[in-house]
mmCIF file of the N, C-alpha and C atoms, coordinates in Angstrom:
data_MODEL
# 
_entry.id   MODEL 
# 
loop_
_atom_site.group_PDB 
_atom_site.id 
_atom_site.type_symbol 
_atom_site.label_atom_id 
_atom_site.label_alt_id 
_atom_site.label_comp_id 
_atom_site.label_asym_id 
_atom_site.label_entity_id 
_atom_site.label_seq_id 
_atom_site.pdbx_PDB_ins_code 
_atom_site.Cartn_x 
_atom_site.Cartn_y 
_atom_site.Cartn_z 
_atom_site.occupancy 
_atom_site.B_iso_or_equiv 
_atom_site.pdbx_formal_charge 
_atom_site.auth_seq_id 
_atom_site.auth_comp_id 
_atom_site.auth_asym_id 
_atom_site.auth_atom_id 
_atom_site.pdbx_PDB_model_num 
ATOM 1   N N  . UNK A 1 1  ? 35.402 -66.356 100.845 1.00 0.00 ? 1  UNK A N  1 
ATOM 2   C CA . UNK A 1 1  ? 34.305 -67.216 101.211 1.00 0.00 ? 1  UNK A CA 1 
ATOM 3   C C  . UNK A 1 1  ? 33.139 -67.011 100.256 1.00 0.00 ? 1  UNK A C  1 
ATOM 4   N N  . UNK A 1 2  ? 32.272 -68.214 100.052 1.00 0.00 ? 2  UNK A N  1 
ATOM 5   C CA . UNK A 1 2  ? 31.228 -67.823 98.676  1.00 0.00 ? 2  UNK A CA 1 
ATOM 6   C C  . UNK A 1 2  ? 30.135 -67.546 99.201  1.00 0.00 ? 2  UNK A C  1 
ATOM 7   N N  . UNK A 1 3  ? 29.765 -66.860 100.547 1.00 0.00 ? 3  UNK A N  1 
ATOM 8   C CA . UNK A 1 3  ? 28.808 -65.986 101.079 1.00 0.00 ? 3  UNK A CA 1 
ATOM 9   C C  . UNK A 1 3  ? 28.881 -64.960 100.763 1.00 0.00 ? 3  UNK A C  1 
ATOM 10  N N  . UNK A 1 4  ? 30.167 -64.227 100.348 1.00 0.00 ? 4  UNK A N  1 
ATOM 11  C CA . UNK A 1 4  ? 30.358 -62.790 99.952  1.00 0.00 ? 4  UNK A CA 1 
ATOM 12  C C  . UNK A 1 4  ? 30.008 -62.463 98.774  1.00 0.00 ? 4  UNK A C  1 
ATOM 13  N N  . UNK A 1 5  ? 29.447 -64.025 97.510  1.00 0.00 ? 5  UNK A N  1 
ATOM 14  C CA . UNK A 1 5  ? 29.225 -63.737 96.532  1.00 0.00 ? 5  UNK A CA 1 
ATOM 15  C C  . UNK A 1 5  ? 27.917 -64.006 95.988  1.00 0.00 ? 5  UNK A C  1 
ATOM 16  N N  . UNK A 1 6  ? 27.201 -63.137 94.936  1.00 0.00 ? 6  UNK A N  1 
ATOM 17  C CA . UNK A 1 6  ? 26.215 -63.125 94.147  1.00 0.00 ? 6  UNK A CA 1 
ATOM 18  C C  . UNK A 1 6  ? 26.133 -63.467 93.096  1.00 0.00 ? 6  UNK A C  1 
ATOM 19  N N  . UNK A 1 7  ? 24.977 -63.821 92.017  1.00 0.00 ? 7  UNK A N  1 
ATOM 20  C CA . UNK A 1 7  ? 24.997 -64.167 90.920  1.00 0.00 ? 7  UNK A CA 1 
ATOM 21  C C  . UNK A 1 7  ? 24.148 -63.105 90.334  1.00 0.00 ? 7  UNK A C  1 
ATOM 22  N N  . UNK A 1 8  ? 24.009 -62.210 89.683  1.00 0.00 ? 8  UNK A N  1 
ATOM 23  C CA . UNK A 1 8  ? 22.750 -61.394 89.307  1.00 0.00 ? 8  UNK A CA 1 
ATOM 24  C C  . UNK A 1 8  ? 22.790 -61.550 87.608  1.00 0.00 ? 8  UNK A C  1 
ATOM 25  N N  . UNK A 1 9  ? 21.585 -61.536 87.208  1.00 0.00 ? 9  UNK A N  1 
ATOM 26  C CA . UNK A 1 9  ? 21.729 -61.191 85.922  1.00 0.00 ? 9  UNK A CA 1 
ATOM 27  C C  . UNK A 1 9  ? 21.808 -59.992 84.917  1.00 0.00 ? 9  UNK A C  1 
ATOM 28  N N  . UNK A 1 10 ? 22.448 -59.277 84.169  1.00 0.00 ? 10 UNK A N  1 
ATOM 29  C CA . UNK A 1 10 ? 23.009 -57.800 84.006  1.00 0.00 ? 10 UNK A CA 1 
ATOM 30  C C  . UNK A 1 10 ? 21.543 -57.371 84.060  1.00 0.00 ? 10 UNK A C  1 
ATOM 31  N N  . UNK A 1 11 ? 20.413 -57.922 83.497  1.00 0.00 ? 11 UNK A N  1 
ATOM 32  C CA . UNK A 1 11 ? 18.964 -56.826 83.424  1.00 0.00 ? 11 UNK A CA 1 
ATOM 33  C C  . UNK A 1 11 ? 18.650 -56.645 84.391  1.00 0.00 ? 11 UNK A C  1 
ATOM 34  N N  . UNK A 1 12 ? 18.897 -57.770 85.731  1.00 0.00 ? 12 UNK A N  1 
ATOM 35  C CA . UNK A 1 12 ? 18.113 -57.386 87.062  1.00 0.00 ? 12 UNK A CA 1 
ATOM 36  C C  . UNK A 1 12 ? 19.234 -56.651 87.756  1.00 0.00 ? 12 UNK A C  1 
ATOM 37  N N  . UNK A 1 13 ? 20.540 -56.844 87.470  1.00 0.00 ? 13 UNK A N  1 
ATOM 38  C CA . UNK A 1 13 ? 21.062 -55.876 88.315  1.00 0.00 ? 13 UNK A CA 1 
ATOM 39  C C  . UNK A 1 13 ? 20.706 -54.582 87.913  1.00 0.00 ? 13 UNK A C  1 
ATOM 40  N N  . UNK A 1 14 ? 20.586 -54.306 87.005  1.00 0.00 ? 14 UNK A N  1 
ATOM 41  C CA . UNK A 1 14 ? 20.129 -52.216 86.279  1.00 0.00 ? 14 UNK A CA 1 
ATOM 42  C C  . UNK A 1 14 ? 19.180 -52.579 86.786  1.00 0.00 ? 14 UNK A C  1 
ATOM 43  N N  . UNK A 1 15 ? 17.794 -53.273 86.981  1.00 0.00 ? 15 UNK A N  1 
ATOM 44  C CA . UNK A 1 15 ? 16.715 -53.073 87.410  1.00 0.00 ? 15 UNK A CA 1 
ATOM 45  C C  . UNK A 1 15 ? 17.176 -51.873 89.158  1.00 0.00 ? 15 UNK A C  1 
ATOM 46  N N  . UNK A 1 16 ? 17.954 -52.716 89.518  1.00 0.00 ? 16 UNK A N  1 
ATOM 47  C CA . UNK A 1 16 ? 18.771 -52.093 91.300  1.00 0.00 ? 16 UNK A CA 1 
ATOM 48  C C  . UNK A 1 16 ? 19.410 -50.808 91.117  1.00 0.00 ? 16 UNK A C  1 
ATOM 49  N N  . UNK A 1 17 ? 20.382 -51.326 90.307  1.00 0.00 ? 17 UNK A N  1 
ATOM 50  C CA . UNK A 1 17 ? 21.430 -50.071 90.603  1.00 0.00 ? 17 UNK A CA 1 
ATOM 51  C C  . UNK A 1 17 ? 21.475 -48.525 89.196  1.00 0.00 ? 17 UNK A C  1 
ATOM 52  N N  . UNK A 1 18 ? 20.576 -49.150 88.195  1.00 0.00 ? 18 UNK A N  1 
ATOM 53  C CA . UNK A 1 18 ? 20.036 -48.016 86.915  1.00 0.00 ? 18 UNK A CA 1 
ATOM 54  C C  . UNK A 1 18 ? 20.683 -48.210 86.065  1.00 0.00 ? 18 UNK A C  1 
ATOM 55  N N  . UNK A 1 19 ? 20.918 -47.696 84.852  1.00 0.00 ? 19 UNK A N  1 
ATOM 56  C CA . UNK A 1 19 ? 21.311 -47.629 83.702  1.00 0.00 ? 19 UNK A CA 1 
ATOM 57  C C  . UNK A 1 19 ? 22.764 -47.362 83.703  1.00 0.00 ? 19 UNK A C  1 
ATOM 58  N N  . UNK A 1 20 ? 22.856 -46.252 84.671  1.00 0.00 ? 20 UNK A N  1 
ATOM 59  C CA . UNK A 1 20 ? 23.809 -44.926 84.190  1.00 0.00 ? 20 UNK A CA 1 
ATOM 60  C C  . UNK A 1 20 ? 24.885 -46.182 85.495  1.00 0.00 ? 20 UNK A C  1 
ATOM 61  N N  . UNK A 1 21 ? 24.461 -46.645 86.544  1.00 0.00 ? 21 UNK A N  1 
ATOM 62  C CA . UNK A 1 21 ? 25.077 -47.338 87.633  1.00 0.00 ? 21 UNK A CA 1 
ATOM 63  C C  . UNK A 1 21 ? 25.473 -48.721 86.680  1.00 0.00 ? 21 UNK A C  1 
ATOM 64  N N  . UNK A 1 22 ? 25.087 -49.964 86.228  1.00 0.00 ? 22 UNK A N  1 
ATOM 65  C CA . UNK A 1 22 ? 25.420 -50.858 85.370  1.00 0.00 ? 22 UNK A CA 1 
ATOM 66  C C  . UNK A 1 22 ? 26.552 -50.150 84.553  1.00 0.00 ? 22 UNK A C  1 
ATOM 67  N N  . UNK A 1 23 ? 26.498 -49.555 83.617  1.00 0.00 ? 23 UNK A N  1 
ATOM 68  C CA . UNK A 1 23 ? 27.653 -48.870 83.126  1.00 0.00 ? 23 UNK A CA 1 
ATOM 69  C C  . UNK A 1 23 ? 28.642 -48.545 83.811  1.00 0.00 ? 23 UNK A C  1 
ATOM 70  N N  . UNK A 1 24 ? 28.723 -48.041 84.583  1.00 0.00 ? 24 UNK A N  1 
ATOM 71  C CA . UNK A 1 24 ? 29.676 -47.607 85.632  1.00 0.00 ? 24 UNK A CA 1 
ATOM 72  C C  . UNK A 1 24 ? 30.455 -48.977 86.232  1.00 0.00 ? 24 UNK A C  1 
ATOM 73  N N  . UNK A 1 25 ? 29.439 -50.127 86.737  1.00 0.00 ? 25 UNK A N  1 
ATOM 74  C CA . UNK A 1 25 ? 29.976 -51.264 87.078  1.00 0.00 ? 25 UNK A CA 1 
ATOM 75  C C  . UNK A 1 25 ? 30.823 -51.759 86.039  1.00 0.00 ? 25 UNK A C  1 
ATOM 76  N N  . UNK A 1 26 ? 30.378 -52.151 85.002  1.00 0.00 ? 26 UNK A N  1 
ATOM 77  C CA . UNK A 1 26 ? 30.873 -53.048 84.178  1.00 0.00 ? 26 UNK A CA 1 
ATOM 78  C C  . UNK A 1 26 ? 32.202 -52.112 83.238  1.00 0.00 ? 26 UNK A C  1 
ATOM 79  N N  . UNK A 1 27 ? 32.424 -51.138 83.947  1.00 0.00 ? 27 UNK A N  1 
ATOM 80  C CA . UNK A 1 27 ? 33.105 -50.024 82.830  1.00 0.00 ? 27 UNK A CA 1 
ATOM 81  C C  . UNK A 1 27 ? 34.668 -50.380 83.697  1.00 0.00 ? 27 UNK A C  1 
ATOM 82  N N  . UNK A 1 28 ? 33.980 -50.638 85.387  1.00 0.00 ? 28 UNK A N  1 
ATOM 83  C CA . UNK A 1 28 ? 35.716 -51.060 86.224  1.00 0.00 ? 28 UNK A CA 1 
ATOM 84  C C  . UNK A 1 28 ? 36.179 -52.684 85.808  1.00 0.00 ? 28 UNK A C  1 
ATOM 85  N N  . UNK A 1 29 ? 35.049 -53.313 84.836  1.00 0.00 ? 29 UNK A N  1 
ATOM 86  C CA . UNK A 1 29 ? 35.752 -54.708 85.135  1.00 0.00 ? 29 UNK A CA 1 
ATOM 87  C C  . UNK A 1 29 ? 37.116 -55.183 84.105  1.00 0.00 ? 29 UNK A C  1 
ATOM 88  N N  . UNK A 1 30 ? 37.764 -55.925 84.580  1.00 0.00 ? 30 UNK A N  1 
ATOM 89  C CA . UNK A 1 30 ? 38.933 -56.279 84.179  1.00 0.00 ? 30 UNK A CA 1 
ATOM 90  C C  . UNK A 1 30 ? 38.930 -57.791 84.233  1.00 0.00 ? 30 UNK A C  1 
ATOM 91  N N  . UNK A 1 31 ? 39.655 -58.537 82.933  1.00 0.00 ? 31 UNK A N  1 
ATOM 92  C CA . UNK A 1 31 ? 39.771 -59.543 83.386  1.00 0.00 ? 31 UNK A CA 1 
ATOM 93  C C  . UNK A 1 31 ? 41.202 -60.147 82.416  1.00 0.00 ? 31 UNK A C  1 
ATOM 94  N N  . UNK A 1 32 ? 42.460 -60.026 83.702  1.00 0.00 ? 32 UNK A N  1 
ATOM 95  C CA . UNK A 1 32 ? 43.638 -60.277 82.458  1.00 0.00 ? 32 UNK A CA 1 
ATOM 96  C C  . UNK A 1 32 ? 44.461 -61.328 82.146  1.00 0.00 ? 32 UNK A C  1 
ATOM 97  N N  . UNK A 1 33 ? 43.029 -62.372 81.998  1.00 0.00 ? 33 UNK A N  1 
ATOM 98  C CA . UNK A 1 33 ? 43.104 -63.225 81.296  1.00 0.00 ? 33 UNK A CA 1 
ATOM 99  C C  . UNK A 1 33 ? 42.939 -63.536 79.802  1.00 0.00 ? 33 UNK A C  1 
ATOM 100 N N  . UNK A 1 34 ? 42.007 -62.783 79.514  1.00 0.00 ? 34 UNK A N  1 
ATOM 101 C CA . UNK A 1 34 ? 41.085 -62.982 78.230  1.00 0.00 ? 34 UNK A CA 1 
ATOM 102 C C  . UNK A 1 34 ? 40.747 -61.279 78.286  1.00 0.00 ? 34 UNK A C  1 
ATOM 103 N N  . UNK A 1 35 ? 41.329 -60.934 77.224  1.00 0.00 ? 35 UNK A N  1 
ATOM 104 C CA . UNK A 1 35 ? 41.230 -59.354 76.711  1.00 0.00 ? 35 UNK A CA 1 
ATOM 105 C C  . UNK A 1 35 ? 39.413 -59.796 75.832  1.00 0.00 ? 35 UNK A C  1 
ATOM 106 N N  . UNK A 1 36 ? 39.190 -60.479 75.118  1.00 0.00 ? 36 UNK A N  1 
ATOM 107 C CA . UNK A 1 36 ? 37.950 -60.674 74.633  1.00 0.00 ? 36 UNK A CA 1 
ATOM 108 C C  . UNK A 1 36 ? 37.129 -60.333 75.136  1.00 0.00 ? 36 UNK A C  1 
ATOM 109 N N  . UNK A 1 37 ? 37.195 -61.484 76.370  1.00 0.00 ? 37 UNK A N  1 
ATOM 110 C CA . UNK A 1 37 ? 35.858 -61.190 77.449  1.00 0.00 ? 37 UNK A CA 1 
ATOM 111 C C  . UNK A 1 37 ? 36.016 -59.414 78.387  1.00 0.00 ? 37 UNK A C  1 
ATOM 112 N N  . UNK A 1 38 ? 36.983 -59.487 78.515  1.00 0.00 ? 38 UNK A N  1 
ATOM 113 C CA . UNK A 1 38 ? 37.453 -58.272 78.922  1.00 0.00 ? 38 UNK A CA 1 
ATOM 114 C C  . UNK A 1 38 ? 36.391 -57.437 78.130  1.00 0.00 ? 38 UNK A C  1 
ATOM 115 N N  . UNK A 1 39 ? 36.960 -57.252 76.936  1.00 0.00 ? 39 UNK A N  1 
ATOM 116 C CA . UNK A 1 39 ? 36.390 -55.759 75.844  1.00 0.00 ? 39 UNK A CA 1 
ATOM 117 C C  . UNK A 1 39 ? 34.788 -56.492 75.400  1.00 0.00 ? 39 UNK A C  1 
ATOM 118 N N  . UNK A 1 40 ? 34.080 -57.596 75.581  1.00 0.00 ? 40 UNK A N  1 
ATOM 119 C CA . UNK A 1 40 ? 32.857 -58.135 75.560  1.00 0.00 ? 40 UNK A CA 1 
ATOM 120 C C  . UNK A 1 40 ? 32.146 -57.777 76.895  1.00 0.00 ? 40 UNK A C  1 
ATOM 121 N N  . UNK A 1 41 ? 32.978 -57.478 78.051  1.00 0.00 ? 41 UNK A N  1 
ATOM 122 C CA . UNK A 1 41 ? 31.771 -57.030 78.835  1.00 0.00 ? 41 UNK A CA 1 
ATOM 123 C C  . UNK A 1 41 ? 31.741 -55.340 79.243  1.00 0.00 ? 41 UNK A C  1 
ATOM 124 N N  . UNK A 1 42 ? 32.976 -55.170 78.836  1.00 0.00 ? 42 UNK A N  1 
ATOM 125 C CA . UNK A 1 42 ? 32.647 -53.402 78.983  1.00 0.00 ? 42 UNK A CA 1 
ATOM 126 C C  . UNK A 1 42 ? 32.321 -53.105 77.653  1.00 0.00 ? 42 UNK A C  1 
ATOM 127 N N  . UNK A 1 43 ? 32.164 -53.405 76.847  1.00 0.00 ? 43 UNK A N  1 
ATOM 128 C CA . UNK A 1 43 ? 31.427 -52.568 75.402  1.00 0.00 ? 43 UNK A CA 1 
ATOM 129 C C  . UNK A 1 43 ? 30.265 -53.216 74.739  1.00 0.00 ? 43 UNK A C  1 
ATOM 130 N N  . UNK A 1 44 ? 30.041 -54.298 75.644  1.00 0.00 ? 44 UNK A N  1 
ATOM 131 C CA . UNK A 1 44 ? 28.772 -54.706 74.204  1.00 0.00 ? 44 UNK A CA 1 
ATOM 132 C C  . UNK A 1 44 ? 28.070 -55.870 75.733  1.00 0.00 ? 44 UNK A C  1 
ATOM 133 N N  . UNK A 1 45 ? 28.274 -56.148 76.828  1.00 0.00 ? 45 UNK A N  1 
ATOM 134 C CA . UNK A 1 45 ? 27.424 -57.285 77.311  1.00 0.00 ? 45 UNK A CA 1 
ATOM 135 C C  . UNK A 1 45 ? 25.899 -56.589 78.120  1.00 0.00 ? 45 UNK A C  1 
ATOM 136 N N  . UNK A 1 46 ? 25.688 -55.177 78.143  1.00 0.00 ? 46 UNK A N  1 
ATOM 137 C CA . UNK A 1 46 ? 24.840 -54.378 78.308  1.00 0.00 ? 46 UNK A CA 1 
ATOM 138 C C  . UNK A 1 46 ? 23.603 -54.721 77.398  1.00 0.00 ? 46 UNK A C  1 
ATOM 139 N N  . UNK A 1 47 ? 24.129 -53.926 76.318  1.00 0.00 ? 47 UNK A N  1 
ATOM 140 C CA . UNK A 1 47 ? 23.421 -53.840 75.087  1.00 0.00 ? 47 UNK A CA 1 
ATOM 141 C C  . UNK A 1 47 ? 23.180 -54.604 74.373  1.00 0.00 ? 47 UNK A C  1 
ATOM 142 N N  . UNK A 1 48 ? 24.049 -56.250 74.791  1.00 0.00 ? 48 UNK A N  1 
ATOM 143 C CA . UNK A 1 48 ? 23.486 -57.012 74.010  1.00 0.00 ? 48 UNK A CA 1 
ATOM 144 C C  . UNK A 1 48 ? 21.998 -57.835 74.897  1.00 0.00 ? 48 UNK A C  1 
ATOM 145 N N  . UNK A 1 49 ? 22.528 -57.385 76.203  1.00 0.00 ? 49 UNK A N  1 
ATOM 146 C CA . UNK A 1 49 ? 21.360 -58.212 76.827  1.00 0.00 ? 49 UNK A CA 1 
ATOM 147 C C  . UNK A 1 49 ? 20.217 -57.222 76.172  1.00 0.00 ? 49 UNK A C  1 
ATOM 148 N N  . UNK A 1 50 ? 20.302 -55.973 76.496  1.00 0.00 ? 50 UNK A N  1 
ATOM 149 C CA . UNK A 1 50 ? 18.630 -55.191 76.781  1.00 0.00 ? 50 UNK A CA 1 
ATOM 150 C C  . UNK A 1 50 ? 17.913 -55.782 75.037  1.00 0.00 ? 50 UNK A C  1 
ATOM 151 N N  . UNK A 1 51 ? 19.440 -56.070 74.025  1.00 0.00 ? 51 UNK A N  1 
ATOM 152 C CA . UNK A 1 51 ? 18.176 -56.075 73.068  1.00 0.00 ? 51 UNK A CA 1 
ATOM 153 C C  . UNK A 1 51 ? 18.149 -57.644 72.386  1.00 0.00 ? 51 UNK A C  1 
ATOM 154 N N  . UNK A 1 52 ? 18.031 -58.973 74.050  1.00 0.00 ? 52 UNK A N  1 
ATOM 155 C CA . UNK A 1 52 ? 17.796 -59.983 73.982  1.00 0.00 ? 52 UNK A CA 1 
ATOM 156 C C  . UNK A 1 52 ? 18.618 -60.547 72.660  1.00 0.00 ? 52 UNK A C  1 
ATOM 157 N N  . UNK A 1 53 ? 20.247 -60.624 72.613  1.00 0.00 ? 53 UNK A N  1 
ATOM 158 C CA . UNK A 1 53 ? 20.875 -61.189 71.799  1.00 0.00 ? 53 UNK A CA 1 
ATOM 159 C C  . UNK A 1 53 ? 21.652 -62.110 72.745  1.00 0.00 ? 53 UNK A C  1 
ATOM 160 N N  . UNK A 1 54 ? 22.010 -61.828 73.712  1.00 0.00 ? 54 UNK A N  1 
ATOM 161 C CA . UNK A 1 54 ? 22.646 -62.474 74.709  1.00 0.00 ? 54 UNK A CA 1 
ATOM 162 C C  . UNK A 1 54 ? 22.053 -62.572 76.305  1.00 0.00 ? 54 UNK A C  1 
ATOM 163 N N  . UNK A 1 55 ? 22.643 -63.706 76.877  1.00 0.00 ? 55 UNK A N  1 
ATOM 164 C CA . UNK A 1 55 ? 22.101 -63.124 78.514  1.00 0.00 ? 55 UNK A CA 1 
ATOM 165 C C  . UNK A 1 55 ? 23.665 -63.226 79.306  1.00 0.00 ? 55 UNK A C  1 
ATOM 166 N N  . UNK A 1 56 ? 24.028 -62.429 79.984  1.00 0.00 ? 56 UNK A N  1 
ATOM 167 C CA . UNK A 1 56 ? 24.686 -62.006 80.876  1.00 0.00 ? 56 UNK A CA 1 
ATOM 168 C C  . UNK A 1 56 ? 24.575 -62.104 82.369  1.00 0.00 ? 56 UNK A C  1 
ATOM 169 N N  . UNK A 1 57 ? 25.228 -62.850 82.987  1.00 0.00 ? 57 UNK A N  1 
ATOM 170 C CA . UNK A 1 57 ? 24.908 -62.864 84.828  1.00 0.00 ? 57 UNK A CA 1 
ATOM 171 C C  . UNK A 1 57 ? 26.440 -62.327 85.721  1.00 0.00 ? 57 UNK A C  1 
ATOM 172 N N  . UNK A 1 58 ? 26.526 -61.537 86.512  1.00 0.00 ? 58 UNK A N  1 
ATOM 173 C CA . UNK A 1 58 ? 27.747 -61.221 86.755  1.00 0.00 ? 58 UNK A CA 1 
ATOM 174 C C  . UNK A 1 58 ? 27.574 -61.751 88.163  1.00 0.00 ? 58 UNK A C  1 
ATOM 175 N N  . UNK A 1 59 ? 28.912 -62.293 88.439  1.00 0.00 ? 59 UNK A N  1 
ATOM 176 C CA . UNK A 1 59 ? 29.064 -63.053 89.790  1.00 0.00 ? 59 UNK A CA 1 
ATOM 177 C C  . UNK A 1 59 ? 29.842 -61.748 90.589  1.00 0.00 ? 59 UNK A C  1 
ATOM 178 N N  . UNK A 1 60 ? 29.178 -61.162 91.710  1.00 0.00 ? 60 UNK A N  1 
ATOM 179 C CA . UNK A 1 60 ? 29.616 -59.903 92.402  1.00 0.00 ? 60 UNK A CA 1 
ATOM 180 C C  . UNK A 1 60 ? 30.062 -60.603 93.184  1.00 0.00 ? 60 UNK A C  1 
ATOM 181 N N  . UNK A 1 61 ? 31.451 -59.811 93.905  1.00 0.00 ? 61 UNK A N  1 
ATOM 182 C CA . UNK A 1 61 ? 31.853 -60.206 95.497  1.00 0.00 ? 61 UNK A CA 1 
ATOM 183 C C  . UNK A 1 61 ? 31.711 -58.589 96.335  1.00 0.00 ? 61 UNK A C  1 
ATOM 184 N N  . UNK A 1 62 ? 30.285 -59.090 97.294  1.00 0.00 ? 62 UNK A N  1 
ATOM 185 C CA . UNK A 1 62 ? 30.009 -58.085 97.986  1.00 0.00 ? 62 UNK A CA 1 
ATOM 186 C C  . UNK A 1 62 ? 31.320 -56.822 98.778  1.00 0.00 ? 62 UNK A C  1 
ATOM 187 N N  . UNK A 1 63 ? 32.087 -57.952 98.971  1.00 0.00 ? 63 UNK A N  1 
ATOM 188 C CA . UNK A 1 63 ? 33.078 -57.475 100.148 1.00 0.00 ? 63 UNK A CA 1 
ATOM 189 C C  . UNK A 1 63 ? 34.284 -57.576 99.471  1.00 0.00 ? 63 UNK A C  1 
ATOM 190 N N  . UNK A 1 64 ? 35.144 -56.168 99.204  1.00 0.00 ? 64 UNK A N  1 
ATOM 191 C CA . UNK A 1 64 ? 34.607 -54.670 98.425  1.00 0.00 ? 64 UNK A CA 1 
ATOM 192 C C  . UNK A 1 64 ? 33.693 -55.189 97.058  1.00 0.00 ? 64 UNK A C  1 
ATOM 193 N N  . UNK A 1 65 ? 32.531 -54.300 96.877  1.00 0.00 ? 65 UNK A N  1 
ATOM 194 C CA . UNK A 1 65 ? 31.938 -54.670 96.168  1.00 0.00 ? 65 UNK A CA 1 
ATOM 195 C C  . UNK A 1 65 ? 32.599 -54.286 94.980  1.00 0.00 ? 65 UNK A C  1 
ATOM 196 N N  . UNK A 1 66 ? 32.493 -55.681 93.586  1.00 0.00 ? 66 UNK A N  1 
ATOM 197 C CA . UNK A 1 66 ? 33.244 -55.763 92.396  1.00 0.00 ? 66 UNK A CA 1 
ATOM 198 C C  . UNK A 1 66 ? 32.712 -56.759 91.502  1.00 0.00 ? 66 UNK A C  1 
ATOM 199 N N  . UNK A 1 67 ? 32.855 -56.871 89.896  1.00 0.00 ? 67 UNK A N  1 
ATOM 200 C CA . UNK A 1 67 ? 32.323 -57.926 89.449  1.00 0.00 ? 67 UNK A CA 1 
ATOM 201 C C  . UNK A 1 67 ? 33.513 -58.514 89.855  1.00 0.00 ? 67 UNK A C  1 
ATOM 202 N N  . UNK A 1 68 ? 33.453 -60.186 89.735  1.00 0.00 ? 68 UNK A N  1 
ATOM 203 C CA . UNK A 1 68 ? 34.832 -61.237 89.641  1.00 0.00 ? 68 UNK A CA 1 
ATOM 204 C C  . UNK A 1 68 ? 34.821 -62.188 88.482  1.00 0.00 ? 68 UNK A C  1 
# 
C-alpha cells in the first residue's frame, strides 16, 4: 500500500538519521535490475549530493523499513 511509503531527499534524510546512518542505509540497497544504479547509489549518490553535483530522493517503505 503507498501509505507505507516515503519520498525523502538523501540530504534531508542524513539531516534524521546522520552521516554514519545514510551510509549504512544506502550500503543495504540492491537493485537487480540495473547493477549501475545499483553501484551509483551505494558508492557515489551520497557524495555526490553533499557536494551539489546531483540530487538524490529515496522512496522508503516504512514497513520493514528499506529503500525500494
Amino acid at each position: 500500500m503507498m501509505e507505507h511509503y516515503k519520498i525523502f531527499n538523501i540530504l534531508d534524510m542524513e539531516e534524521v538519521i546522520g552521516e554514519t546512518g545514510i551510509k549504512e542505509l544506502l550500503s543495504g540497497f540492491y537493485c537487480p535490475k540495473n547493477k549501475n544504479i545499483r553501484r551509483f547509489v551505494k558508492n557515489n549518490a551520497y557524495e555526490f549530493a553533499r557536494k551539489k553535483l546531483s540530487v538524490t530522493y529515496l522512496v522508503i517503505d516504512q514497513d520493514p523499513f528499506q529503500i525500494i
